[in-house]
N, C-alpha and C positions, 0 to 999 in steps of 0.2 A: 503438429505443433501449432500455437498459438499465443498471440502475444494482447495482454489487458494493458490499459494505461489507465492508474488509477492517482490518487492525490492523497495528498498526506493531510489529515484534516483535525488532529491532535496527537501531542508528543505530552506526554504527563510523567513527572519521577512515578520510578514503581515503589507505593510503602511500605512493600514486604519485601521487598530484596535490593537492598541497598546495591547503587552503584549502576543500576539498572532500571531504564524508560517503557514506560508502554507507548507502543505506535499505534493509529491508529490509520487506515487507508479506505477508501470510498472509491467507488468507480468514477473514472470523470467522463460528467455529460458532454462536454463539448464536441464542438466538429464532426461528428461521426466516428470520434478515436476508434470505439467499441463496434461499431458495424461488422465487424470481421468474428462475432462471437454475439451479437445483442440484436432482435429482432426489431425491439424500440428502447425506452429507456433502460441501460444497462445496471443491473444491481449487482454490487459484490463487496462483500467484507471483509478486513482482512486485521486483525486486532495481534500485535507482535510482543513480547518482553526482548529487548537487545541490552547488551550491555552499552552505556552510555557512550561510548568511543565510537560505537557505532552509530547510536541516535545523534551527537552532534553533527553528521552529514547528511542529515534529514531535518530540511524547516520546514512548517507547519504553511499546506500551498504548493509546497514542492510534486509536482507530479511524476509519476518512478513508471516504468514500464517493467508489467511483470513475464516472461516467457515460461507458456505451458508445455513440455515435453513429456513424453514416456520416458521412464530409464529403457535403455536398452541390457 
């Protein structure tokens, strides 16, 4: 297991399905968050449709931590 902390770097309504945001997340360079998974500058993308109930708990800055697991 292992955990990304990335930033939310745009939130845009989706035009094909109403009711529904695209997110948009970027690795965040700071502090060494990423050391635990990034040799030097960490890159990762991560491009979401939620429905909007969801995207209004996400501002645009907001940094999210993501955890990578196996299912068992």
């Amino acid at each position: 297991m292992f955990t990304a902390k990335v930033r939310c770097t745009r939130s845009t309504p989706n035009q094909y399905v109403e009711g529904t945001t695209d997110l948009v997340f970027n690795a965040s360079y700071e502090d060494g968050k990423n050391a635990e998974w990034a040799a030097k500058t960490p890159t990762l993308s991560l491009q979401m449709q939620v429905v909007d109930s969801v995207a209004q708990q996400v501002a645009v800055g907001d940094e999210i931590t993501l955890t990578f697991a196996k299912d068992e």
